[in-house]
N, C-alpha and C positions, 0 to 999 in steps of 0.2 A: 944705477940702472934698475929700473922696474923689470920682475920677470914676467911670464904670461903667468903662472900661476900667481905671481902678488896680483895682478891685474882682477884673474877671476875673482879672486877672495875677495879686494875692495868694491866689485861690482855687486856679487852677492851679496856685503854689509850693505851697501847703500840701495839696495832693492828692495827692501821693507822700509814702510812709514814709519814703522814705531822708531828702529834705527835711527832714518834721517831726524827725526824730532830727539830724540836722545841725543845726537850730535848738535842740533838747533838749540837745544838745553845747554848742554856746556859750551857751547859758543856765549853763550850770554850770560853763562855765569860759573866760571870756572872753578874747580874745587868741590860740587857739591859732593856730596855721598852719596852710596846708593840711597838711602831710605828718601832721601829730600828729593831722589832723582824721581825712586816709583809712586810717591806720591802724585804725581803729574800724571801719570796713567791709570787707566783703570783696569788693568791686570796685575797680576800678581808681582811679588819682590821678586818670584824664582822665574819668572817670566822675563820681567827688566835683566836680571843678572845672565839669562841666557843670552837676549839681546848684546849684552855686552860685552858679552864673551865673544862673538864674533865681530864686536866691534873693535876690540883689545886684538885678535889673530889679524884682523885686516892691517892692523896698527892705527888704527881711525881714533884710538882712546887709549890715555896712558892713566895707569891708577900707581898714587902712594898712600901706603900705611901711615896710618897717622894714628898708635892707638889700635884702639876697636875700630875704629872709621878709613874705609879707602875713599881717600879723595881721586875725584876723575877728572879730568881735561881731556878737552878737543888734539888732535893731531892731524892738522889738515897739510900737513905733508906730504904723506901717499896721495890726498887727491892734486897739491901742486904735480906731482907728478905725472899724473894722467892726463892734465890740463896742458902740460909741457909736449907730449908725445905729439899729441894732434892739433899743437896751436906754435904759429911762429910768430912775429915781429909781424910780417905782411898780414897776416889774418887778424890780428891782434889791433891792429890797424885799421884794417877795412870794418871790422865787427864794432870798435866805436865811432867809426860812420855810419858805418846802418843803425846803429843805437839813436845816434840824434839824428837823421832820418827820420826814423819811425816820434820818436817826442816829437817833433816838429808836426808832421803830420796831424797825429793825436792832437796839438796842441790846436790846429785852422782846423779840423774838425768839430772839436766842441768850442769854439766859437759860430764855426756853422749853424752848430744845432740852435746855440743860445740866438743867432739872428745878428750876429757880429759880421764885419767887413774883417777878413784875412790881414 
């Protein structure tokens, strides 16, 4: 069970861009280091390492010592979590019908445009 305080804490990590991209980073390639991390940004190493640091308290990022090198990965657990609280089977349901709804739409729209028949 998630508390309200784990709650704030993952809300806070995921309120900044640099965070969510830091997390968009080790989603697609897990393992890097910090140094391979703050290369992708244009702020500082002590910058990224702060970031991470509230990324590591949310539990959004797990690091091992390997060496001089902490390797990072993603931990999207705490957000299964949040995603669990306010979503059921019924919504979970209706929201991949509105999903292809909405493609579908999209899709006789731009045939519209191009001067297509539906």
């Amino acid at each position: 069970m998630i508390t309200e305080s784990d709650m704030d804490q993952l809300f806070h990590a995921l309120a900044h861009e640099a965070r969510r991209k830091i997390l968009d980073l080790l989603r697609e390639k897990p393992g890097q280091g910090v140094g391979a991390l703050a290369r992708s940004f244009d702020v500082s190493r002590i910058a990224i390492m702060n970031h991470l640091a509230v990324l590591e308290k949310a539990g959004l990022v797990v690091s091992e010592k390997e060496g001089r090198t902490r390797r990072l990965y993603l931990n999207a657990a705490p957000i299964q979590l949040i995603h669990d609280r306010w979503t059921d089977d019924y919504s979970a349901h209706w929201a991949g019908r509105v999903t292809g709804i909405k493609f579908a739409a999209e899709a006789a729209a731009r045939k519209a445009e191009q001067g297509e028949k539906p």
